[in-house]
N, C-alpha and C positions, 0 to 999 in steps of 0.2 A: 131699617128697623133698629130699635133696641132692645136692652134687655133692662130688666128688673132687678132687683135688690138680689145680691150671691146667699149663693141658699145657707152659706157658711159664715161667723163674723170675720173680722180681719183680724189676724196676726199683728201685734206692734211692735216697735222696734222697741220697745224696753222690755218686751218678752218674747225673744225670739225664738225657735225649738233646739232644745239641745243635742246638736251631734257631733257626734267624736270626730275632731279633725283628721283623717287619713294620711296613710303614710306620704313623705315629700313635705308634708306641713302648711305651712303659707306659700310656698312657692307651688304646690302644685294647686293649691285653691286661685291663689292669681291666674294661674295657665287656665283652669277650670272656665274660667270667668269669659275668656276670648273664645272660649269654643270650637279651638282650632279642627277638630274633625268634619264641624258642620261646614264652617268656612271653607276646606278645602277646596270643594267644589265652584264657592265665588273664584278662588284664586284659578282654578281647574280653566273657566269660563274665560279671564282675562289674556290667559295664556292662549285659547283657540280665539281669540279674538285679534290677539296679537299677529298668531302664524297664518290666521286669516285674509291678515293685510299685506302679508309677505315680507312681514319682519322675522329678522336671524334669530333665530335661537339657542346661539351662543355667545352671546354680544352680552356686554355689561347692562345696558339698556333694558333688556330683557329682564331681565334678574332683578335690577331694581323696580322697573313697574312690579314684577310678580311682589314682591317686598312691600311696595305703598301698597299696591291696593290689599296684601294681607295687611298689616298695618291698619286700615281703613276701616275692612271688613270685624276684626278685632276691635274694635273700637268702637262699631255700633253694636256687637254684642255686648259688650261690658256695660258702656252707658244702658242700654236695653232693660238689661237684669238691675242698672242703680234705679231707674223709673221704674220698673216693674216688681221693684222688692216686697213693696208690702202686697201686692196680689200674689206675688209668687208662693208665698208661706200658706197662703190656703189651698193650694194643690199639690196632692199626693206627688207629683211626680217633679216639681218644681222645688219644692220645702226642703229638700236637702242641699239642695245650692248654696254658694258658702256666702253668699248675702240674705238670705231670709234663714238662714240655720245661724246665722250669728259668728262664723268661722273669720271674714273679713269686713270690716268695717267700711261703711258706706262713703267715707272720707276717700279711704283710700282707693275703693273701684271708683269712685270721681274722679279722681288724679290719675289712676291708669287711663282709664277710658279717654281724660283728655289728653297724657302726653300721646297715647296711641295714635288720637287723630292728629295731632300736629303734626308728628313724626312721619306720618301715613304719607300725608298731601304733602307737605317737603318733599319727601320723595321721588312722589309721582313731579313734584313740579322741577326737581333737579335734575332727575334722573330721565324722565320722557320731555314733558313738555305741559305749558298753561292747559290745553284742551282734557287731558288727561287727569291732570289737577281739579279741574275744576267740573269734570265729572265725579270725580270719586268723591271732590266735598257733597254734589248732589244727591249721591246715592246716598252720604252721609246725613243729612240734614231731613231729607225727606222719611227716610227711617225715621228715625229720631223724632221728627216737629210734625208729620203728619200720618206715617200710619200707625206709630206705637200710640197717643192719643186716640184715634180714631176706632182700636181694637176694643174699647169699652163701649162706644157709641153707636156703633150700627154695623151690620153682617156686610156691608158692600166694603170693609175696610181690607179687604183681599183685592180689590179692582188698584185702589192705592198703594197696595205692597210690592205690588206686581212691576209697581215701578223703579224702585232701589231693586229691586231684585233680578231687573233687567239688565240695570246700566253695568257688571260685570268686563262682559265682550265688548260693549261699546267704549271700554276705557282701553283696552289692547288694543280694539283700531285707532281710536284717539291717540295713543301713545308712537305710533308708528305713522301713521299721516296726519296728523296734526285737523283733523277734520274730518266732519261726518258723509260717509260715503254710503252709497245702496248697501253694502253687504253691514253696514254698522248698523242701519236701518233693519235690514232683514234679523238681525242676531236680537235686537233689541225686540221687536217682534216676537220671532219663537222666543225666548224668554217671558217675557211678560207674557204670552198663551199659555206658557207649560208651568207659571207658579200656578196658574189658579186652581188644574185638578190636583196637585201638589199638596198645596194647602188644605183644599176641603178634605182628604185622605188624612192627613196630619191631624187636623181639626176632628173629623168624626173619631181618630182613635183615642182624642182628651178631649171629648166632649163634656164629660160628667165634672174633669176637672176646671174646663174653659167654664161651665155655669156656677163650680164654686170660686173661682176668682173674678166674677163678673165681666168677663169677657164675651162679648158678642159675635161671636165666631156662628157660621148659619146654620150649622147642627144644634147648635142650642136656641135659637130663636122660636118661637110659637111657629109650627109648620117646615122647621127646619129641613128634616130629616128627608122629608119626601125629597124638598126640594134640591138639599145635598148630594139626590143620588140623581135625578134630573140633569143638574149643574157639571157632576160630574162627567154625564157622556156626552152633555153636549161642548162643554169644555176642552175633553181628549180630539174632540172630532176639529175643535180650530186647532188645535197643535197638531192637527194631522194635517189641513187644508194649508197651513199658516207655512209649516213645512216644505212641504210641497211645491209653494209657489218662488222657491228658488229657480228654478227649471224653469219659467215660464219668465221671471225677470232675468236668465241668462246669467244668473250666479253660480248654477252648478250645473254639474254632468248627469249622467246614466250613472254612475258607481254610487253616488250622493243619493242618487233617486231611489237604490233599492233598498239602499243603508237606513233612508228618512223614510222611504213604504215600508218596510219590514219591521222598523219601532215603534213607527206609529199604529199601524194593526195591532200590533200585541198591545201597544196603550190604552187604545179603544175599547181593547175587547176585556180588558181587566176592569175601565171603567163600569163597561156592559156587567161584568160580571159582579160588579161592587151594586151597582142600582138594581139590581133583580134581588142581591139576599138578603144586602143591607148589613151584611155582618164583620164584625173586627177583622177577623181574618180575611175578607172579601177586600177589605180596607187598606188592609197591611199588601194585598198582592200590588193594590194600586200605586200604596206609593212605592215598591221595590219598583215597580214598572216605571215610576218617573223616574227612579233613580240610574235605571239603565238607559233610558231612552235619550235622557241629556247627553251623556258623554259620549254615547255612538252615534251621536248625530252632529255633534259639535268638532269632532273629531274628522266625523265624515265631509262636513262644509269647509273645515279650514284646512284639511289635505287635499280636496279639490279645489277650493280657490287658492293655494299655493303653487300647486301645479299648471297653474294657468297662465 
């Protein structure tokens, strides 16, 4: 599906909204720009991916992958917000970012954004290995060239995202075995299952803003809303089955299993609770729940397949 004309004009770059630069100045609007809090979690992601494979975690190795893929992840934020500038200025919660508020010039988050990704994949390609490399330029490029485009164009552009947003853990086992094994395949899996109620949680709580910067997000679409809250429990219920099926492909234990049952119920059942009220706060529980449900469960798979 798509959407229609933003119910707001655009913002231009030779009038952009005036805000007072906050304290730290230009260096803390560059920092601003890589998003390092949101990133954590990719980096979070590479790191069980890595101890996954049963690589050290004290090794120099280690440390430089965790480095590229931040590096990486940093880098498709920044370019992100240089493509998305002028839509950013028409939504309340995006307009103070220090590229559509006029704080840092669009030159220059170019030039971050590119030494970031040079410096990223170097990296990974010094410091691990080509396999590792040349997934994190993946996850880089397909952000970048096919879902951040695609976010104006049609509501299935979360099926697309879902895939930089997977490749994470798949660059820690790359990094460590130089090639894709069952467990790279399973992480890559639950990942790509657990952006999508992610997302639409994300998405229903800027929905008002996702239709004034012309973004096709499926809460704003004609029939969205139903179908958001639909998407949502059936969505939790593959990251619960998706889950799961470590046990049956012989990548994890009974300790794994109660870790991946017990997060994934309370996922579900936040989803259940989102599609019955429909409401912000029903929303907000959802995406806390993906936000817990990630790291004890990632945490859960690469301390059991370590111990293996």
């Amino acid at each position: 599906m798509t959407i229609g004309a933003p119910a707001a004009p655009p913002a231009t770059a030779a009038s952009p909204p005036s805000v007072a630069r906050p304290e730290g100045g230009r260096v803390t609007d560059l920092v601003a720009l890589t998003k390092p809090r949101l990133n954590a979690l990719a980096v979070f992601a590479v790191g069980a991916g890595w101890w996954a494979a049963g690589g050290r975690l004290d090794s120099a190795e280690f440390v430089l992958t965790l480095a590229g893929s931040g590096m990486v992840a940093a880098a498709s934020s920044v370019l992100n917000q240089w493509i998305e500038r002028r839509r950013d200025a028409r939504m309340d919660r995006t307009s103070s970012r220090p590229l559509p508020s006029g704080r840092v010039d669009p030159r220059d988050a170019l030039l971050l954004g590119v030494a970031l990704a040079a410096a990223g994949i170097a990296t990974l390609l010094l410091g691990a290995n080509v396999a590792a490399a040349g997934a994190g330029a993946a996850c880089l490029l397909s952000y970048l060239l096919l879902y951040t485009p695609l976010k104006t164009r049609t509501s299935l552009n979360t099926l697309v995202g879902a895939v930089p947003g997977a490749l994470p853990p798949v660059i820690g086992v790359l990094a460590v075995m130089g090639r894709m094994t069952p467990a790279a395949w399973f992480l890559f899996a639950l990942l790509a299952a657990w952006q999508l109620p992610h997302f639409l949680a994300i998405a229903w709580l800027h929905r008002e803003d996702y239709r004034r910067g012309g973004f096709a997000m499926l809460p704003v679409v004609e029939g969205g809303e139903g179908s958001t809250a639909r998407q949502a429990v059936v969505q939790s219920l593959l990251v619960l089955v998706v889950s799961l099926a470590a046990l049956p492909l012989g990548l994890a234990g009974k300790t794994y299993f109660w870790v991946a049952l017990g997060a994934g119920v309370l996922f579900v059942a936040a989803a259940v609770s989102f599609a019955v009220s429909r409401t912000d706060a029903a929303a907000r529980r959802l995406l806390r729940a993906s936000i817990v449900h990630l790291p004890a469960v990632l945490v859960a798979f690469a301390a059991d397949a370590a111990a293996r």
